[in-house]
KEKEKOL-977368 format. One line per 2 residues: for each residue x, y, z of C-alpha. Coordinates in Angstrom, 1 decimal. Layout:
X Y Z ~ ...
//
This chain:
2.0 127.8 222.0 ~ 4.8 129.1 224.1
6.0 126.4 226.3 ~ 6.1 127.3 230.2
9.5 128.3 230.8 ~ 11.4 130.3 233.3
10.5 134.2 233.2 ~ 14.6 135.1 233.3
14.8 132.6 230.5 ~ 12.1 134.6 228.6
14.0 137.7 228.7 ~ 17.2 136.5 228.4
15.8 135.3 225.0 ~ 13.8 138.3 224.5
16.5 141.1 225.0 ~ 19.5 139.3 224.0
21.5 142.1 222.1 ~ 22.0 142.4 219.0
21.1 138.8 217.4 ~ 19.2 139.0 214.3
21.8 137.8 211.2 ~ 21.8 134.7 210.2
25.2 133.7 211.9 ~ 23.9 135.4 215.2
20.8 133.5 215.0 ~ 22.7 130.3 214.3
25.0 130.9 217.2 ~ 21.9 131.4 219.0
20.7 128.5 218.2 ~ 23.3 126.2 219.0
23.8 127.1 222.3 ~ 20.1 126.7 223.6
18.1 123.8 224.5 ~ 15.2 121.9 222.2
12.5 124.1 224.8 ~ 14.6 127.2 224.5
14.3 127.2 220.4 ~ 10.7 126.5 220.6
10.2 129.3 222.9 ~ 12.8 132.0 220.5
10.7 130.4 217.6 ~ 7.4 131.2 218.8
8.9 134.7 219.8 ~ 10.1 135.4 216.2
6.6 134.0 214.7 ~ 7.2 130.4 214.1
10.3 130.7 212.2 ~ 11.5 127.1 211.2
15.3 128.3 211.6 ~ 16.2 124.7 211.4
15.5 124.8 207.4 ~ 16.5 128.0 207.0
20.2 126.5 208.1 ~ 20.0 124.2 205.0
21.5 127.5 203.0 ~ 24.6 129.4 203.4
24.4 132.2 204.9 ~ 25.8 135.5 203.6
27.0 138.1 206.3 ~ 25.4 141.6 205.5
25.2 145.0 207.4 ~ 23.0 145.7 210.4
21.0 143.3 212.3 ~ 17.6 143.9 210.5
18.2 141.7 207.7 ~ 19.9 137.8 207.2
21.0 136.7 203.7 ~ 21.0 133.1 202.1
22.5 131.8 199.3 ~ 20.1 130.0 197.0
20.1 127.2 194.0 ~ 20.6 129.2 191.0
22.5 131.7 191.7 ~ 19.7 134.0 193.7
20.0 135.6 197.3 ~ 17.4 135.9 199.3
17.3 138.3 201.6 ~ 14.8 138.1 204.8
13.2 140.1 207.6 ~ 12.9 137.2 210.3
12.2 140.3 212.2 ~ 8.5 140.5 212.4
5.2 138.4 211.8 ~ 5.3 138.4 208.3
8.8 136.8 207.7 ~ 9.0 138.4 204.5
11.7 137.7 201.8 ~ 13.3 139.4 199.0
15.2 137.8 196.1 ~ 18.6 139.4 194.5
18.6 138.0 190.8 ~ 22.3 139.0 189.4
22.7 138.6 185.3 ~ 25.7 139.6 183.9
24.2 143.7 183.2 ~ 22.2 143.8 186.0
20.4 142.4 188.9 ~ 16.6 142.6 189.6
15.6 142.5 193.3 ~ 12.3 141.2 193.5
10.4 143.1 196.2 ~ 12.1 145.5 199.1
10.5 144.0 202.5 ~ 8.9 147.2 204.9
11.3 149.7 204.9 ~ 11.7 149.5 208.8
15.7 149.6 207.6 ~ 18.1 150.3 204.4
17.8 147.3 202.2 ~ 20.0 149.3 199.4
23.0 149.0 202.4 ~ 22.3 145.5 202.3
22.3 144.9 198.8 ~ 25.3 147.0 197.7
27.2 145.0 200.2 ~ 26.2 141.3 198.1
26.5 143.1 194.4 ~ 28.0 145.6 192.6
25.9 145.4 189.3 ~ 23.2 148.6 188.8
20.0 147.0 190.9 ~ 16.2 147.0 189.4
13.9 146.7 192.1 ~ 10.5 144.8 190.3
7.6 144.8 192.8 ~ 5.6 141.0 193.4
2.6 142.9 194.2 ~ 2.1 146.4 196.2
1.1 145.4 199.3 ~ 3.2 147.4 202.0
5.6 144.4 202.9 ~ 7.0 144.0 199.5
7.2 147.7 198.6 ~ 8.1 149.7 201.7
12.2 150.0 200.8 ~ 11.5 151.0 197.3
12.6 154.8 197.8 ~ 16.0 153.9 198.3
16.6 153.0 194.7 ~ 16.7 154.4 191.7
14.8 152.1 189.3 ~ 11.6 150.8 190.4
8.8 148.0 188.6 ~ 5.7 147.2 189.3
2.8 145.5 187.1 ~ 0.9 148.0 185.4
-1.9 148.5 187.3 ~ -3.2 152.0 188.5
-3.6 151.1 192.0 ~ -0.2 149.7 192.1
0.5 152.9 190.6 ~ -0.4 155.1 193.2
0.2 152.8 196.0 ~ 3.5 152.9 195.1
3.8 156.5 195.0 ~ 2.2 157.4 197.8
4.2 154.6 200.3 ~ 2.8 152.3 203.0
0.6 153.8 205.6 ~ 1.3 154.6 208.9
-1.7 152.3 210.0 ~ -0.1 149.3 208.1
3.0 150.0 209.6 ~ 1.5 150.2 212.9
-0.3 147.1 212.6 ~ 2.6 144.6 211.6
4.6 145.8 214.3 ~ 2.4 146.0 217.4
1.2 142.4 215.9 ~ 4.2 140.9 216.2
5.4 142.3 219.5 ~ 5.7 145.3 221.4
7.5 148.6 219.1 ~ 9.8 149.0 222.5
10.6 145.0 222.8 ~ 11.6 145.7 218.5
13.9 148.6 219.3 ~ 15.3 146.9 222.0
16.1 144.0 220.6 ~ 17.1 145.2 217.4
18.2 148.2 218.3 ~ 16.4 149.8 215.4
14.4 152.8 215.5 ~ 11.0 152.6 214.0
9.4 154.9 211.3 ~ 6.4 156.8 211.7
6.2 157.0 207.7 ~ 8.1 154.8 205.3
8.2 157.1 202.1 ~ 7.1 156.1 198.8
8.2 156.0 194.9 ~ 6.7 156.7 191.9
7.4 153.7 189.8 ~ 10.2 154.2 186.7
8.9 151.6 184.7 ~ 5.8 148.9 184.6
5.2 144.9 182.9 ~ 3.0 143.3 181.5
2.5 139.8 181.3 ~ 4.6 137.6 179.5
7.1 140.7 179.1 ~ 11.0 139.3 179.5
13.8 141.2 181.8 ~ 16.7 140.8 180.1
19.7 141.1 182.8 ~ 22.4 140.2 180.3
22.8 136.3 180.0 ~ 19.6 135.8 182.0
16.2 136.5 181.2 ~ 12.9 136.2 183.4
9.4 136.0 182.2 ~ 6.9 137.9 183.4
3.2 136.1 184.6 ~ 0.1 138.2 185.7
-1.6 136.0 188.3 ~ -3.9 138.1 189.9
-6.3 136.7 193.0 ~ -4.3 137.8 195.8
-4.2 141.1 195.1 ~ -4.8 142.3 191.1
-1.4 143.7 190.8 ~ 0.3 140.3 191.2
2.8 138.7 189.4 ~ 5.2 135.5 189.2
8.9 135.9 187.3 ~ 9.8 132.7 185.5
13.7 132.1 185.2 ~ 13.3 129.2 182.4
17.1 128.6 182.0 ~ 17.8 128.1 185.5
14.5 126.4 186.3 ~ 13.1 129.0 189.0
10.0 130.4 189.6 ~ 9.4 133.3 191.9
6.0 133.2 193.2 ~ 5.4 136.2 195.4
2.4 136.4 197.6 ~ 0.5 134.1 195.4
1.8 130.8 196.7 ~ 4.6 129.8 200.2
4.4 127.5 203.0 ~ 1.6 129.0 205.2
-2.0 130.5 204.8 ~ -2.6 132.4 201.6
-4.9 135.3 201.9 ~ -7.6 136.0 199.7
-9.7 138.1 202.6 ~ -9.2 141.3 201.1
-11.7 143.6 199.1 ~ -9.4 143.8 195.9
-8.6 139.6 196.5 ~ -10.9 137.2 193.7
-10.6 133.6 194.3 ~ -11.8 132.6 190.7
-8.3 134.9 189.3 ~ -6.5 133.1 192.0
-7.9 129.6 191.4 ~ -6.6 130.6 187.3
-3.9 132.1 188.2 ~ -2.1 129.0 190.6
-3.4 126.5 187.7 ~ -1.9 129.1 184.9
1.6 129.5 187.1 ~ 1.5 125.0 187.6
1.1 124.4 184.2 ~ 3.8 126.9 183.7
6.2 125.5 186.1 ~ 5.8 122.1 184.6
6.1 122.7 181.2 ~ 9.6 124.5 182.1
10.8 121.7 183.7 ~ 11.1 124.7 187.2
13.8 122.6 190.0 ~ 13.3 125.4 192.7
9.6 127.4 193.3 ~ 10.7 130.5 195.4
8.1 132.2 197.9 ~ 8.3 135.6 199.6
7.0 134.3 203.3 ~ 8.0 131.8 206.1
10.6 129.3 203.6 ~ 12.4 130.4 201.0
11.4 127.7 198.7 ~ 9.3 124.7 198.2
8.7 122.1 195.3 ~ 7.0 122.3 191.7
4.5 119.2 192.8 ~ 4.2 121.0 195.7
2.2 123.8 193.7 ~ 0.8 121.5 191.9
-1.6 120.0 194.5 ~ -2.4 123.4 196.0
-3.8 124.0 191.9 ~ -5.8 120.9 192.4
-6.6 121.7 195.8 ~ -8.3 125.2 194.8
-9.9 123.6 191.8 ~ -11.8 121.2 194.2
-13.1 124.3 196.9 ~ -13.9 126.1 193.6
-16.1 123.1 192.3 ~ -17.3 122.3 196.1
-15.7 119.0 195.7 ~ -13.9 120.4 198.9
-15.9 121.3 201.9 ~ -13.7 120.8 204.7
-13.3 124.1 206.4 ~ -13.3 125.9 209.9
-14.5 129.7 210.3 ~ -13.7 132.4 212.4
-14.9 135.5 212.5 ~ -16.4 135.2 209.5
-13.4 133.8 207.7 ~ -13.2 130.5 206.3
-9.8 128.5 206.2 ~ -9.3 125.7 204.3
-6.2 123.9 204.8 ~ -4.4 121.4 202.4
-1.9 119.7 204.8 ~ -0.3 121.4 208.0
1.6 123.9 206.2 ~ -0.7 125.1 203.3
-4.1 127.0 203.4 ~ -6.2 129.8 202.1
-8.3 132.2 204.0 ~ -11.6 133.4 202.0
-14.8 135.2 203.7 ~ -17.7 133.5 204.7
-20.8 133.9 203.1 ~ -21.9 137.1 204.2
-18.9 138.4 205.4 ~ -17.4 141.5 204.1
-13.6 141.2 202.7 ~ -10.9 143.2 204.3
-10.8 146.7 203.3 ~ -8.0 148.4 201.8
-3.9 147.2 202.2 ~ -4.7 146.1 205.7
-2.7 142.6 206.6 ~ -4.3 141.8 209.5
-4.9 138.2 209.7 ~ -8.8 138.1 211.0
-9.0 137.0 214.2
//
């Protein structure tokens, strides 16, 4: 909840132009009092800035995007920009780097990443959902899983609607443009994939190689990349600090209930340092995954029965930070890409 501050202060906070790197932000930041932050943070969605400040920042083009430098030689890049808070990861080998999903396509991500490498860039799609897909026309070599709803999803390009419904979500489309002086898109346009994996496939990048896991439940074109030399695991939409959705009317909990014990068990055996996820934080801890596998295991079994419903959507939470959002018995899921948290 927005403390009660000053309407001027509001503004000032609001329309302060441009701020939206990571330096800007910090500067921001630093000159603003403990009420001021937690008024910005509850403008920007809740953004924990604090722990984002733990990583160096990278300056890049624009004032759409901020960059981080991560353990094990990754970048992520992030849209702190909206309410999804959604993340990409730049994975250089010595060949080539992967860049594990492309955020909405509200800007030009490629600017952004030929300014932090100069290798050949393979985009590789988490999962098609329009946040992790929508600046995928602006390269030239696009994953995905191979599914044919990815497939076409793909091709075709977020919809107008979902576009729509992030935005006005988060704030106004005038208080966006204003502040970021950006001008949004009434279409983002899609790609037709280049190339699809399978499970267990590896992405050689030349002295780095990433592992490929299918971990459907989410959404069935879902997948985890496992970076077993450097201990990493990217885990997409499937696991991050905040409320997991499984609402939708392509979602299963059983596959997602396998697929987080499949992806633990994994991350164990591998010995993984740093578990990466594509919302809110950047990255959380392999024991940290770990519970949320026990944690489904038990709602799966009933074991768990602590929940609160709204709307017809149960939410059952693991600690402050972690929860998952199913329907509730008679409830139907969400129909077709939509994001919209249910209300």
């Amino acid at each position: 909840m927005i403390r009660k501050i000053g309407a001027f202060l509001l503004a000032a906070l609001l329309f302060a132009a441009p701020a939206a790197g990571a330096q800007e932000y910090r500067e921001m930041m630093a000159n603003t009092t403990r009420e001021e932050r937690e008024a910005w943070y509850e403008i920007l969605n809740n953004v924990d800035f604090e722990a984002w400040m733990q990583y160096e920042d990278i300056p890049v083009p624009g004032n759409w995007f901020a960059a981080y430098r991560l353990p094990g030689n990754v970048i992520v890049i992030v849209e702190f920009t909206h309410e999804q808070c959604v993340c990409s990861f730049l994975i250089p080998g010595k060949d080539k780097a992967l860049l594990l999903d492309t955020c909405t396509g509200i800007q030009n991500l490629r600017k952004v990443v030929e300014s932090l490498t100069d290798l050949p860039v393979l985009v590789l799609n988490s999962h098609d959902h329009f946040d992790h897909i929508g600046g995928n026309s602006a390269f030239d070599e696009v994953w995905c899983y191979h599914d044919a709803n990815a497939i076409r999803h793909l091709t075709n390009g977020p919809t107008k609607k979902e576009l729509q419904e992030i935005l006005q979500r988060t704030k106004s489309l005038a208080a966006l443009k204003e502040l970021f002086e950006v001008e949004i898109p009434d279409k983002i346009p899609g790609k037709a994939p280049t190339g699809t994996v399978e499970d267990g496939q590896i992405i050689d990048l030349g002295g780095r190689k990433l592992e490929v896991i299918h971990t459907p439940g989410h959404q069935p074109s879902c997948i985890m990349l496992l970076d077993r030399e450097n201990r990493l695991l990217f885990t997409g939409d499937m696991f991050y600090p905040g409320p997991m959705y499984c609402q939708f009317d392509d979602s299963s909990f059983p596959d997602y209930v396998k697929s987080i014990r499949k992806a633990a068990g994994m991350a164990r055996e591998a010995g993984v340092k740093e578990v990466y996820t594509s919302h809110n934080l950047p990255a959380t801890e392999t024991e940290t995954l770990c519970d949320f596998a026990d944690f489904l295991e038990r709602i799966e079994s009933g074991a768990f029965r602590d929940y609160t419903v709204e709307d017809g959507f149960r939410t059952y939470s693991m600690n402050k930070d972690i929860s998952i959002i199913l329907p509730d018995d008679g409830t139907e899921p969400v129909s077709g890409f939509s994001m919209v948290h249910p209300e």
